[in-house]
N, CA, C and O of each residue as an XYZ file, in Angstrom:
572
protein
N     -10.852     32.100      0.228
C     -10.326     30.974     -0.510
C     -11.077     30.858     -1.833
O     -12.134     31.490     -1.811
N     -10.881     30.369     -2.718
C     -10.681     30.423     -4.232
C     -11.653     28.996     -4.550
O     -11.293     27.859     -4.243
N     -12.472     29.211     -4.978
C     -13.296     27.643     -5.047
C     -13.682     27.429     -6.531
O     -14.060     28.349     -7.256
N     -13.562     26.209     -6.903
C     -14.409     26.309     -8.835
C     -15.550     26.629     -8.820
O     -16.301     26.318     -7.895
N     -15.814     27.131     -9.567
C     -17.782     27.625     -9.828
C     -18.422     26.903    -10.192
O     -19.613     27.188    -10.320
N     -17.862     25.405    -10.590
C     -18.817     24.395    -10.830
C     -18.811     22.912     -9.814
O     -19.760     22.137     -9.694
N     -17.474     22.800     -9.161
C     -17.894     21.832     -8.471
C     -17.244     21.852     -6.946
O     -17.129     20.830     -6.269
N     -16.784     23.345     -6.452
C     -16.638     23.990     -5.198
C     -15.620     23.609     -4.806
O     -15.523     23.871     -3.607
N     -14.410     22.894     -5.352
C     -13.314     22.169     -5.273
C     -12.494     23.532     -4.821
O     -12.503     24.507     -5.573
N     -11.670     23.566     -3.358
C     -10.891     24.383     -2.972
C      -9.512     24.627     -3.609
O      -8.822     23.776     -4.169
N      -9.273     25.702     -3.463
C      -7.811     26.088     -4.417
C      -7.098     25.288     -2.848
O      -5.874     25.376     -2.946
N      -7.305     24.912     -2.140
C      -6.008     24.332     -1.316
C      -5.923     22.742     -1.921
O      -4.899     22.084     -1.738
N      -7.011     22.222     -2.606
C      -6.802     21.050     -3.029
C      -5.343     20.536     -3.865
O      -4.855     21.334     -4.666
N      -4.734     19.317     -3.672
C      -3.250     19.194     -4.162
C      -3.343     19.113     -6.000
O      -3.831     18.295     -6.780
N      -2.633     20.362     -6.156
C      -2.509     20.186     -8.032
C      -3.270     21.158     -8.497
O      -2.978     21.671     -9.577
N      -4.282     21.547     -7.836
C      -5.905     22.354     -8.615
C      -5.066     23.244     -9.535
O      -3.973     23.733     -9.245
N      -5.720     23.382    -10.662
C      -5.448     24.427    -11.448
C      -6.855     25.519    -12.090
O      -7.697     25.052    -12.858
N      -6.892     27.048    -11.592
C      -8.206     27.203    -12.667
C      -7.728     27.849    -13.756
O      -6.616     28.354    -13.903
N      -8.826     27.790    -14.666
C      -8.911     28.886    -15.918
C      -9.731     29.969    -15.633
O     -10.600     29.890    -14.765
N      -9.493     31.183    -16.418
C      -9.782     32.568    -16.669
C     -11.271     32.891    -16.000
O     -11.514     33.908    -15.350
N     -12.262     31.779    -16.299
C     -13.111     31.900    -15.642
C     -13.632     31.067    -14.229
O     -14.821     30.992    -13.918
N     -12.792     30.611    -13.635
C     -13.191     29.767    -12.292
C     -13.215     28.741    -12.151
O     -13.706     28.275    -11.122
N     -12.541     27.722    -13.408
C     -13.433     26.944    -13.384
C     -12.063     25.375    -13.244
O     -11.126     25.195    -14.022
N     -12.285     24.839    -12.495
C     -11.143     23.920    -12.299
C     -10.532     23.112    -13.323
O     -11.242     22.739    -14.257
N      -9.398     22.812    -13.284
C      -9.145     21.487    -14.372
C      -9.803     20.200    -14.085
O     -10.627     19.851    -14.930
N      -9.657     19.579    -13.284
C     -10.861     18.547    -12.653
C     -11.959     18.881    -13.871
O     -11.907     18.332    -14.972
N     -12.603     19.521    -13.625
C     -14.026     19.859    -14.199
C     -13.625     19.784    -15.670
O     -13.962     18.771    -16.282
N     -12.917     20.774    -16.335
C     -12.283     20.863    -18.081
C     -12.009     19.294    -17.982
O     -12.445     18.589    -18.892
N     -11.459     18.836    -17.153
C     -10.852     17.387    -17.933
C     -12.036     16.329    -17.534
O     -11.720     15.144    -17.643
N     -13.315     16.609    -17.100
C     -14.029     15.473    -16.741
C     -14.464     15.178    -18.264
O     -14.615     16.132    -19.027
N     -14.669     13.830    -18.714
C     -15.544     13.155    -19.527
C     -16.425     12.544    -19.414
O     -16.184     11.420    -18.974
N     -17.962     12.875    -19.725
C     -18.788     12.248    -19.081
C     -19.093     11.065    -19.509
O     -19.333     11.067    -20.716
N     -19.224      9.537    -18.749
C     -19.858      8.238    -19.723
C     -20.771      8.414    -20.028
O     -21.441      9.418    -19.786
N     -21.216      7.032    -20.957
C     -22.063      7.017    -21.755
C     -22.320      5.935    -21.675
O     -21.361      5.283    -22.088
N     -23.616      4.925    -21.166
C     -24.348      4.070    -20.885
C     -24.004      3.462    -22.386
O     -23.660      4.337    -23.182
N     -24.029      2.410    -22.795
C     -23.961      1.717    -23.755
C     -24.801      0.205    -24.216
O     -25.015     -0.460    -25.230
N     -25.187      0.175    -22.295
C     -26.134     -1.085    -22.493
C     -25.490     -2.516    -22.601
O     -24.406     -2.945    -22.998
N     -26.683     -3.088    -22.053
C     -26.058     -5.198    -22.117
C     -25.572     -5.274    -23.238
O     -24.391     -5.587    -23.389
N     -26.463     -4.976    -24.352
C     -26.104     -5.674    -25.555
C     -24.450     -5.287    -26.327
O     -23.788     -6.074    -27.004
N     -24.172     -4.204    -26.058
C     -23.299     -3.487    -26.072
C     -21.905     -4.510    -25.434
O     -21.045     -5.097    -26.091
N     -22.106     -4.439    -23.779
C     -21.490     -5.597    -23.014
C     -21.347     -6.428    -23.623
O     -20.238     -6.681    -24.094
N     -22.505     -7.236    -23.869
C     -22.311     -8.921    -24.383
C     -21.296     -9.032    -25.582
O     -20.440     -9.914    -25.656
N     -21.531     -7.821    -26.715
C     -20.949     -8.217    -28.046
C     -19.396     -8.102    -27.790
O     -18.639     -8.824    -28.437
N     -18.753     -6.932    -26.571
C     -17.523     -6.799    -26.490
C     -17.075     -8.315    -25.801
O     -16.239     -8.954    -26.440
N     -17.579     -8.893    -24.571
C     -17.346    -10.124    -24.415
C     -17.249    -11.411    -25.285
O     -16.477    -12.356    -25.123
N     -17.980    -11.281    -26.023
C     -18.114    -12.280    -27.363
C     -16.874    -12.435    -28.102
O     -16.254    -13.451    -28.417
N     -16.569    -10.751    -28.384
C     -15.161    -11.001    -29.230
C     -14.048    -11.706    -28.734
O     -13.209    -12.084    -29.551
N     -13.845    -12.027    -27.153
C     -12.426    -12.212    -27.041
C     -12.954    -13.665    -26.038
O     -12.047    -14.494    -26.098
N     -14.033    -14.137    -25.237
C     -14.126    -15.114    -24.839
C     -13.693    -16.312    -24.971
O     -12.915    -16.887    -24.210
N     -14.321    -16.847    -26.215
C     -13.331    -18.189    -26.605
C     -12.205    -18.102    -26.963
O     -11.756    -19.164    -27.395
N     -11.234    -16.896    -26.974
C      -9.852    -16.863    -27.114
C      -8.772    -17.395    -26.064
O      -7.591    -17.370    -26.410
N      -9.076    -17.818    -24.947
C      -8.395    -18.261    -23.792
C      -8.890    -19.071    -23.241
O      -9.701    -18.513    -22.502
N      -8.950    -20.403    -23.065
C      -9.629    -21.684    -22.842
C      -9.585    -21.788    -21.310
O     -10.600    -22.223    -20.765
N      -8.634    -21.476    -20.621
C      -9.009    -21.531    -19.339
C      -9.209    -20.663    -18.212
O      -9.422    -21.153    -17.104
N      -9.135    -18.751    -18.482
C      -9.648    -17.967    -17.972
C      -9.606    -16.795    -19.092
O      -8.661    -16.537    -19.837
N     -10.733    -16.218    -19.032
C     -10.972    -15.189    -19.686
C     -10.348    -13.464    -19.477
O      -9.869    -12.716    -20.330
N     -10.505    -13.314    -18.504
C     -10.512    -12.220    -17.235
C     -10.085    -12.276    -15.741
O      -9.947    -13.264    -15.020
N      -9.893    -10.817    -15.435
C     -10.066    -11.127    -13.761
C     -10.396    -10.135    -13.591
O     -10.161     -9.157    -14.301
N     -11.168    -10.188    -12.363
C     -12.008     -9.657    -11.681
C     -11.329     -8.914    -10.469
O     -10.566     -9.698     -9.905
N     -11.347     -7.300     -9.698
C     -11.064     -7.485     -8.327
C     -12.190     -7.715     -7.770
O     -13.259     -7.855     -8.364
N     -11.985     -7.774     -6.445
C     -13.320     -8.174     -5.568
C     -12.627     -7.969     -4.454
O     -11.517     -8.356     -4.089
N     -14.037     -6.820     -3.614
C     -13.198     -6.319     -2.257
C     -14.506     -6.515     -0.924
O     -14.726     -5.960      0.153
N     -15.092     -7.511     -1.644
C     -16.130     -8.319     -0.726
C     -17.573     -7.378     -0.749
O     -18.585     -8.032     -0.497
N     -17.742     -6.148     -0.980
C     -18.654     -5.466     -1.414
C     -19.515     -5.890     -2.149
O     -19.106     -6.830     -2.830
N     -21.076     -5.474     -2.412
C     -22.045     -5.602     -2.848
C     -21.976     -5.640     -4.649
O     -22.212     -6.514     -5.483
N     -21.389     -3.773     -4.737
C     -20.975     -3.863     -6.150
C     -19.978     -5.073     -6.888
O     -20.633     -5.752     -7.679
N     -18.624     -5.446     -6.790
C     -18.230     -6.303     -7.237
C     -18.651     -7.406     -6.735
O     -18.054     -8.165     -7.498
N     -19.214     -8.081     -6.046
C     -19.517     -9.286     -5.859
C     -20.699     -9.813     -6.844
O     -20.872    -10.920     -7.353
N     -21.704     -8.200     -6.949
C     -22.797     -8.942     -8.518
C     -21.747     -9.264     -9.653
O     -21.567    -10.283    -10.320
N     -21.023     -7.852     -9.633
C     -19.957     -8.068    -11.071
C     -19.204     -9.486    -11.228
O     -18.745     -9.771    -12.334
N     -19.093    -10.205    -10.359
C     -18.244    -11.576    -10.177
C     -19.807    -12.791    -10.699
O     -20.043    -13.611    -11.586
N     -20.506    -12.215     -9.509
C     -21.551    -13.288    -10.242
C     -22.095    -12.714    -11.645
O     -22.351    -13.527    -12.533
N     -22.260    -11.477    -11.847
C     -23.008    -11.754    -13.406
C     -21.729    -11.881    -14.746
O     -21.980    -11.802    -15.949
N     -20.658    -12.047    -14.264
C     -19.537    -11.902    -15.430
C     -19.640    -13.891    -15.286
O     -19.124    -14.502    -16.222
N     -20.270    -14.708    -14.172
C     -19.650    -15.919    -14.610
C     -21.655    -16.373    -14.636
O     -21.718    -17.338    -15.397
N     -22.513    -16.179    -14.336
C     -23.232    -16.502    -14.282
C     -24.480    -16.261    -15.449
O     -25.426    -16.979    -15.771
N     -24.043    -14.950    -15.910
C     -25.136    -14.139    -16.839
C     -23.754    -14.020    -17.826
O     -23.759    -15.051    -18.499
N     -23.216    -13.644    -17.993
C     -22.093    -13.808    -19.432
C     -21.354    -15.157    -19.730
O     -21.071    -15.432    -20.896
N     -21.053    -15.959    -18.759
C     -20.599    -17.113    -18.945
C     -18.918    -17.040    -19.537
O     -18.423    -17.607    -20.510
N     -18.264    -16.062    -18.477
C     -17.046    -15.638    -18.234
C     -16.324    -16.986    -17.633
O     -16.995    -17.994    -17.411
N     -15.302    -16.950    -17.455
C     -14.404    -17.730    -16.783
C     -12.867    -16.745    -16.157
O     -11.758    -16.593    -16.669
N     -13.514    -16.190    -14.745
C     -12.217    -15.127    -13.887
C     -11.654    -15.837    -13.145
O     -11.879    -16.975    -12.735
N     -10.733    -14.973    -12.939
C     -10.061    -15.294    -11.932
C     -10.179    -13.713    -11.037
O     -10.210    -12.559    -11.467
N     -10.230    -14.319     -9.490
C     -10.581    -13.379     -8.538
C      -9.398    -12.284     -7.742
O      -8.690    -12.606     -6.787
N      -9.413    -11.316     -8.233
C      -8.457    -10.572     -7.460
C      -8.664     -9.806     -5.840
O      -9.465     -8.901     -5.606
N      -7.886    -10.328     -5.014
C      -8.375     -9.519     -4.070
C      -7.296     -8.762     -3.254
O      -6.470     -9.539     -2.775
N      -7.116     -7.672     -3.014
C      -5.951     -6.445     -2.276
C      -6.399     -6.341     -0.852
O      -7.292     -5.582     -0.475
N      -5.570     -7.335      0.081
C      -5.922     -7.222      1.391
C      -4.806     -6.359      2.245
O      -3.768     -6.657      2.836
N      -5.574     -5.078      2.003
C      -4.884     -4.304      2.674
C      -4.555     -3.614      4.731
O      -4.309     -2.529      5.257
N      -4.779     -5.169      5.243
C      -5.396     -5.127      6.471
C      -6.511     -3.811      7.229
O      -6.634     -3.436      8.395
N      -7.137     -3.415      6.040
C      -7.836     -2.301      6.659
C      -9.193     -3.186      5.921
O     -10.357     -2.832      6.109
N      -8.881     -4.165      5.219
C     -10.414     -4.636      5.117
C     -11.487     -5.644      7.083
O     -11.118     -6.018      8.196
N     -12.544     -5.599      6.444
C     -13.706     -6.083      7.837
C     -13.298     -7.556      7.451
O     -12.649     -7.843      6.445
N     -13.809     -8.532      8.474
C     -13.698     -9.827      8.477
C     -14.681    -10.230      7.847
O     -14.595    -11.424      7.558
N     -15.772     -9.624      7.441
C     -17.340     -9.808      6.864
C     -16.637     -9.471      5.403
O     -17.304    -10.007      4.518
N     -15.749     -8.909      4.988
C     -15.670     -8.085      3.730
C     -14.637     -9.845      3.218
O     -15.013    -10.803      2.543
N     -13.542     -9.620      3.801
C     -12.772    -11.098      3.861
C     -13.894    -12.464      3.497
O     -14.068    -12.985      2.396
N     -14.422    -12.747      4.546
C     -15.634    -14.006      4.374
C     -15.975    -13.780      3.078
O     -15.588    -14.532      2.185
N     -16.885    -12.506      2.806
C     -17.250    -12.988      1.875
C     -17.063    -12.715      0.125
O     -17.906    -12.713     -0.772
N     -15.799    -12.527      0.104
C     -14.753    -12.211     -0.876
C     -14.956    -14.443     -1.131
O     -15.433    -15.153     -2.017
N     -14.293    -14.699      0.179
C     -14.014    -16.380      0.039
C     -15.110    -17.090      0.042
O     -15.005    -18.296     -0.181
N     -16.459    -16.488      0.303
C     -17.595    -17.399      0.299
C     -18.030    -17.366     -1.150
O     -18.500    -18.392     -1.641
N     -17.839    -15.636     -2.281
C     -18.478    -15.949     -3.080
C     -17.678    -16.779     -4.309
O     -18.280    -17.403     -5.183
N     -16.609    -16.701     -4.241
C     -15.561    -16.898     -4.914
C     -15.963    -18.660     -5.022
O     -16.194    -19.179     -6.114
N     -15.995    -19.375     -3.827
C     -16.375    -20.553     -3.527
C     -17.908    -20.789     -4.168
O     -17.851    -21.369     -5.252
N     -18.856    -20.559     -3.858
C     -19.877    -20.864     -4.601
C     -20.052    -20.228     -5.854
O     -21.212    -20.095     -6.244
N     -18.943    -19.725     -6.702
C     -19.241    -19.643     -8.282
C     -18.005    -20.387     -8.789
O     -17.696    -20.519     -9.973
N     -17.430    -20.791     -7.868
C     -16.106    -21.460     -8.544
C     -15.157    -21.341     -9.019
O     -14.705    -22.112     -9.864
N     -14.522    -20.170     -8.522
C     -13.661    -18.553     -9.298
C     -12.445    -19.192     -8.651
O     -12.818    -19.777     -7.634
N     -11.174    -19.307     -8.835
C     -10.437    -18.982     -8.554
C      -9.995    -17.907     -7.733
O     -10.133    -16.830     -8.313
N      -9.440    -17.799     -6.413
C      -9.106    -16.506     -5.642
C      -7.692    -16.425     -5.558
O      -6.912    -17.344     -5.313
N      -7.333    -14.722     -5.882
C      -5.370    -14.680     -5.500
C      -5.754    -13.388     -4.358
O      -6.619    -12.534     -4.549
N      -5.078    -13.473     -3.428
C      -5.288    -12.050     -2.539
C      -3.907    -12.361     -2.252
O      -3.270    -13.280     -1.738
N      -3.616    -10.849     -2.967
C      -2.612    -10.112     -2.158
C      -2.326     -9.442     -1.356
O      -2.668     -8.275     -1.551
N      -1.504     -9.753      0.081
C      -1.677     -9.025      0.651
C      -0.440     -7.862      0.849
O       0.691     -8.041      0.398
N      -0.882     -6.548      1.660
C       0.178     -5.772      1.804
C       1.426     -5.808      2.284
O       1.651     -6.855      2.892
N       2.731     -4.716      2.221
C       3.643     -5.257      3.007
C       3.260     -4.493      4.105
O       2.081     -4.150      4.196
N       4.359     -4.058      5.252
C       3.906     -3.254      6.102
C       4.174     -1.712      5.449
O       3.368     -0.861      5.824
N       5.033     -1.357      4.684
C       5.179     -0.199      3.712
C       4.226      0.227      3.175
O       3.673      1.090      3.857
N       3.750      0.022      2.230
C       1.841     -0.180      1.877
C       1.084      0.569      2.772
O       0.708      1.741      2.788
N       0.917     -0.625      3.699
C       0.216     -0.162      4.405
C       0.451      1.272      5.486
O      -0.483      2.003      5.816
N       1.151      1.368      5.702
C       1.715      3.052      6.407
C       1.644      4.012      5.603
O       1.275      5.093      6.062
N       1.922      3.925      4.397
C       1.540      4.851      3.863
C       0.234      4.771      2.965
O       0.219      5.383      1.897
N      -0.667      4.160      3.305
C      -1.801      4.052      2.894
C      -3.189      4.441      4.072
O      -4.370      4.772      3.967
N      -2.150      4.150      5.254
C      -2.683      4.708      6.572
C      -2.428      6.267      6.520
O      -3.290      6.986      7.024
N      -1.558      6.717      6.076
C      -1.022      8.150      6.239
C      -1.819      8.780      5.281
O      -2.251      9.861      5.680
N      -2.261      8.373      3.808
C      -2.993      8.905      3.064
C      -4.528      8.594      3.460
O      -5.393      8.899      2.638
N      -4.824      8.125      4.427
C      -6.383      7.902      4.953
C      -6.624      9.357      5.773
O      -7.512     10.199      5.638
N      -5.678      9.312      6.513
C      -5.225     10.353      7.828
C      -5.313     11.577      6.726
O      -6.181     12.413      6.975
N      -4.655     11.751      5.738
C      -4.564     13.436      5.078
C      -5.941     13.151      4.568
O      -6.640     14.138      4.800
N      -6.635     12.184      3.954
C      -7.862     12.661      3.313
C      -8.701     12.771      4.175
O      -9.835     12.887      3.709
N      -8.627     12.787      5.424
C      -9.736     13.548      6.222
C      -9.261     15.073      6.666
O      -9.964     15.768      7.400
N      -8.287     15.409      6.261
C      -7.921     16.730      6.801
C      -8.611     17.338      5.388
O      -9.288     18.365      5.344
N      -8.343     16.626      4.452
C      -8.208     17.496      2.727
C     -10.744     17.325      2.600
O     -11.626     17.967      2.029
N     -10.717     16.675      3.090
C     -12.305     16.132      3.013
C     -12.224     15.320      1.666
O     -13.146     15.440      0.859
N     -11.425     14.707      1.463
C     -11.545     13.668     -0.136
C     -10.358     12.918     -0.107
O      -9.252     13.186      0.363
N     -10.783     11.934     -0.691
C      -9.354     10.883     -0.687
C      -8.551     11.625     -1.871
O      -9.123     11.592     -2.961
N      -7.401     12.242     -1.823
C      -6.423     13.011     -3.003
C      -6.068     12.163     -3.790
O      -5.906     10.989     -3.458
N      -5.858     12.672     -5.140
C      -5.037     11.889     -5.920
C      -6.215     11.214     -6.776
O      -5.815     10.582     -7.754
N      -7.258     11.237     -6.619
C      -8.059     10.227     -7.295
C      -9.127     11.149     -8.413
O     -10.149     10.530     -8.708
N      -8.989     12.469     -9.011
C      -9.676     12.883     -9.368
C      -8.126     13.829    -10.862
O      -8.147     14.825    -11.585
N      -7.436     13.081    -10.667
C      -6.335     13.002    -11.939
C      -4.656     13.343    -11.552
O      -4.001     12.320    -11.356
N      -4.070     14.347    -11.451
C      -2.901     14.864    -10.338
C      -2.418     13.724     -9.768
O      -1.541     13.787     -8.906
């Protein structure tokens, strides 16, 4: 089997394409970020903040560690005003749920959760099921 030489990505993967020398499209098309820093942050927030008097932004939030700072430091340390998005795709934990609604509640956010239909969700179950056959969730790396 046929693998990239830089990031071992299988030619059975869905879409892969290589070039002349091995090397995947994945990889040719990655762009790497570039840290830019608070201050950086703050000044892009600045520009458009007081432009909308009663929400600025929204936020998702899927009860996790990472977005839940992002919720508190966008209203607490920037002095944002979100609104809370949340995609309840019945495959979330009851701990993940809680505390989507606990933090939302003690910063004072507004919460909308949408939830799935049963369509959604089957085929969101079916694409859980292939990304353990494929070893990666597909689709998420461009294709």
């Amino acid at each position: 089997m046929k693998r990239c030489k830089l990031c071992i990505l299988p030619s059975s993967f869905p879409n892969i394409k290589f070039n002349k020398d091995g090397i995947c499209d994945h990889c040719l098309n990655h762009k790497e970020n570039s840290y830019k820093g608070k201050l950086s942050l703050e000044k892009i927030v600045e520009s458009y903040k007081n432009k909308v008097k009663k929400y600025n932004c929204v936020i998702p939030i899927s009860g996790g560690k990472d977005n839940t700072f992002i919720l508190y430091y966008a209203v607490r340390i920037l002095n944002l005003k979100p609104i809370a998005m949340n995609y309840d795709s019945d495959f979330q934990t009851r701990l993940a749920k809680e505390n989507v609604k606990s933090i939302c509640e003690k910063l004072n956010v507004p919460l909308i959760i949408k939830k799935t239909n049963k369509i959604n969700k089957k085929i969101l179950k079916e694409a859980l099921l292939i990304s353990e056959t494929l070893g990666s969730f597909f689709g998420i790396c461009g294709n």
